[in-house]
N, C-alpha and C positions, 0 to 999 in steps of 0.2 A: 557282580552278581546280577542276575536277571531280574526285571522289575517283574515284570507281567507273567507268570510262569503257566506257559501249558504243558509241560513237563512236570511230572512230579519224578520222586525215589521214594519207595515203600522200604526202609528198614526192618522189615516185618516179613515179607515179601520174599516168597524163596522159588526160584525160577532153575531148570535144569543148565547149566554151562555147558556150552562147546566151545573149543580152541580151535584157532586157525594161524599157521604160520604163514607170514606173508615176508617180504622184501619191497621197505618203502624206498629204498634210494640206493642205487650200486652205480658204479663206476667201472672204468679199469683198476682201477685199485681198492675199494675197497666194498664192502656190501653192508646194510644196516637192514639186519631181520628185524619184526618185531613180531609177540606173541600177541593174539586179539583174543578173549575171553568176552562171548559174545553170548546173552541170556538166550536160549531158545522161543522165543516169541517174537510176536510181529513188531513189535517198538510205536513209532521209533523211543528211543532211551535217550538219556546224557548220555556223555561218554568221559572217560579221563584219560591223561596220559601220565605212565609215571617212568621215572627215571631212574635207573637203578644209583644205587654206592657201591664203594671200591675204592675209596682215597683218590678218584680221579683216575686210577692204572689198573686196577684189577676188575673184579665180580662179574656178572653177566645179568639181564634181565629173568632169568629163572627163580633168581633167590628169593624174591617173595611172593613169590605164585601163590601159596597161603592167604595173603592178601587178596590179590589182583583178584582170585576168586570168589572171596570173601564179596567184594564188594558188587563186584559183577553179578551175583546170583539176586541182589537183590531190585536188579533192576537197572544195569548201568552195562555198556560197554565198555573192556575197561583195556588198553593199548601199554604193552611192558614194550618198551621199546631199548635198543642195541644205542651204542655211541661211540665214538673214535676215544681212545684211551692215552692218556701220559704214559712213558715220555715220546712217543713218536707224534700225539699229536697234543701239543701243550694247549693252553687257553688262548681264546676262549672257544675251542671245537664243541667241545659239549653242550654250550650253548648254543650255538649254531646247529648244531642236531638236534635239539631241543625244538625250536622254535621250526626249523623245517617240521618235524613231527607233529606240531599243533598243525602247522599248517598244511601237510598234507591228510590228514584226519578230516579238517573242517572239509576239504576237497572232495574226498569219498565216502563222505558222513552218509551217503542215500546205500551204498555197497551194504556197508553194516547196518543198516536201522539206527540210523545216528541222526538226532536234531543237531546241526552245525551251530546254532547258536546256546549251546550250553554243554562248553566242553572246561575240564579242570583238569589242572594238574595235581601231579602228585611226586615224589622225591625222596627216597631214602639216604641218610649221609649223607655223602657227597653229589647223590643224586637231588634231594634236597635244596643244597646250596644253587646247584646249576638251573633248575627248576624256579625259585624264586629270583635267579635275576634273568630269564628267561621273563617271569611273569610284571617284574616291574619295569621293564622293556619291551614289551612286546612289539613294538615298530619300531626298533634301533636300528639303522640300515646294515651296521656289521653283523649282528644276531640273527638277521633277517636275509643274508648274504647266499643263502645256496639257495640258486633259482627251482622255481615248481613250476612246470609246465602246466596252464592253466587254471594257476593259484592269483591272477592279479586280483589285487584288491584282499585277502587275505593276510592275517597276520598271527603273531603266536599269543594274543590275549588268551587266558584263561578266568573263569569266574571265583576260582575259590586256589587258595592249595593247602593241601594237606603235605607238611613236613616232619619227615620221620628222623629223629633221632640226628637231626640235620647240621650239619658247618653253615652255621650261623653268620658266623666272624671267622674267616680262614685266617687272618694274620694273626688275632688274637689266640686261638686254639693252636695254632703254630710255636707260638713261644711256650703255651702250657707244654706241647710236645714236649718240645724241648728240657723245659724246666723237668719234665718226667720221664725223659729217657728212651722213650717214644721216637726210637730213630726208624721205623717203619711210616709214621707217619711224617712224620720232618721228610725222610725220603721224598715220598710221594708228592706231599705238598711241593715239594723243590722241581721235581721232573714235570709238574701243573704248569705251576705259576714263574716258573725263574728266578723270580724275585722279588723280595718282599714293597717293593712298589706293588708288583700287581696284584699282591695278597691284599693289597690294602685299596686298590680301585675295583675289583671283582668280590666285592665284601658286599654281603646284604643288609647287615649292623649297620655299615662305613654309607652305604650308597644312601640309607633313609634320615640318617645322623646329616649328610650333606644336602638331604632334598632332590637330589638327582633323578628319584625314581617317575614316570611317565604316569605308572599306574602302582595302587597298591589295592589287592581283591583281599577278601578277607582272609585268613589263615589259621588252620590252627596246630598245633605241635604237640606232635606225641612222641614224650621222653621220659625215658626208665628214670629213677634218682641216684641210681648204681653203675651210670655207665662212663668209663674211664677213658674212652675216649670221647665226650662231649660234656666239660664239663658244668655243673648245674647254674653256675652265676651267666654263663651264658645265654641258654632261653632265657631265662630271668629278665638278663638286661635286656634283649632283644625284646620280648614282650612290650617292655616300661617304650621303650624307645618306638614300637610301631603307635603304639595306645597314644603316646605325645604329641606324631604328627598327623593321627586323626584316623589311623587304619583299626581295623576290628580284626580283632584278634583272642584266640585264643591258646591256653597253655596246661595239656591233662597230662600231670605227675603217674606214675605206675613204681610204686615202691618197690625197692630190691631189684627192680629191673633193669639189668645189662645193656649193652648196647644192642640193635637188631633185635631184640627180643621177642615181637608179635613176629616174625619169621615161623616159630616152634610155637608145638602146641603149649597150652598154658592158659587158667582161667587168667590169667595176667591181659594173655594176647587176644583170648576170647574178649575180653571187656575193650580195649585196643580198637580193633574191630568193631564194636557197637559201635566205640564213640564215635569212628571215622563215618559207619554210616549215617549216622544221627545229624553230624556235621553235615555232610553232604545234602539229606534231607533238607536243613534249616537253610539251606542257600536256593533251593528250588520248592520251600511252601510261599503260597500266595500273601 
């Protein structure tokens, strides 16, 4: 989090949206679009980046555009960015698209009206999990492995993250899978990860449990009580277990709520939304 903040976020604050599609990284083989949701004012703003879900093989950065504008209108830039998908590109790709996308962000932070030093992530599901070990590594030299033309000195820190509905513990939600019949996600998780070693060394739970992590920014987690596939002992534990080794953390419950839920309208998701702006606020007031 930023000590000295000349940035603020007005959650109160309601600025008109424009979209622009860009292309932060292509190759011969492959292209990574991301969608910019950009307040129409002069800035500069924070900015965030968020990561979409999909079990690691499916969804597209579109799906919570509800969101992404959500947050954007109230003052923020906010970057839904593309990733390479299981099974053709198993772990850790997502992370590694991940952390290039902070750090070509911070690179063209003047392009957008972006302050470079107050940028957050953000993470749905599976987007989520990749996002926080993304954020607790942010200068891992694998994570940090696809070069930016004049990003030296650049890295994929973020100040805060907001995780949505997120895989916490993949090896541990793996066996729930299992136990539940959940051959869609056993699937997926298996064309990720390979095997359960790497469920268990690419674990956000596993990595703070062992002290591994570089950095921990504060976080907070929004999860329905209703959703079957993430289920509720998990934030739980993960909360107890960030709080233990000294990180700040938060955990907002949304009754009867499903999985994805603030995706659709819903005073549920409407509330969702406050909190995430309110969050983001408390990390950029003085």
């Amino acid at each position: 989090m930023a000590t000295q903040s000349k940035i603020t976020y007005d959650p109160t604050a309601r600025y008109e949206v424009e979209q622009i599609e860009i292309v932060i990284w292509e190759d011969d083989r492959i292209s990574l679009p991301a969608t910019i949701f950009k307040p129409k004012a002069d800035g500069p703003f924070p900015a965030l980046i968020r990561t979409h879900g999909g079990a690691w093989n499916i969804g597209d950065r579109q799906g919570k555009a509800r969101v992404d504008h959500g947050l954007a209108e109230c003052g923020m830039v906010v970057v839904a960015m593309e990733h390479r998908r299981a099974p053709d590109y198993p772990y850790p790709a997502q992370v590694l698209d991940t952390n290039y996308a902070v750090r070509w962000l911070k690179l063209h932070a003047a392009e957008y009206a972006i302050d470079p030093d107050y940028v957050g992530g953000a993470g749905d599901s599976s987007g989520g999990h990749t996002m926080l070990l993304n954020a607790f590594f942010p200068t891992d030299p694998t994570y940090g492995s696809i070069p930016l033309e004049g990003g030296a000195g650049l890295d994929g820190s973020v100040d805060y993250v907001i995780a949505m509905w997120t895989v916490l513990d993949s090896y541990t939600r793996y066996w729930y899978a299992m136990d539940h019949g959940r051959e869609d996600i056993v699937e997926h998780t298996d064309n990720y990860f390979a095997d359960t070693g790497q469920m268990k060394l690419a674990n956000p739970q596993m990595v703070i449990e062992r002290g591994e992590q570089q950095a921990m920014p504060p976080v907070i987690i929004i999860q329905g009580d209703s959703d079957d596939n993430i289920p509720n002992y998990l934030p739980l534990m993960f909360m107890d277990t960030y709080q233990a080794a000294g990180g700040d953390i938060r955990l907002e419950w949304f009754p009867g709520m499903p999985h994805s839920f603030a995706a659709n309208e819903g005073a549920e998701s409407d509330r969702a939304l406050e909190v995430m702006r309110r969050f983001v606020a408390d990390q950029y007031s003085s």
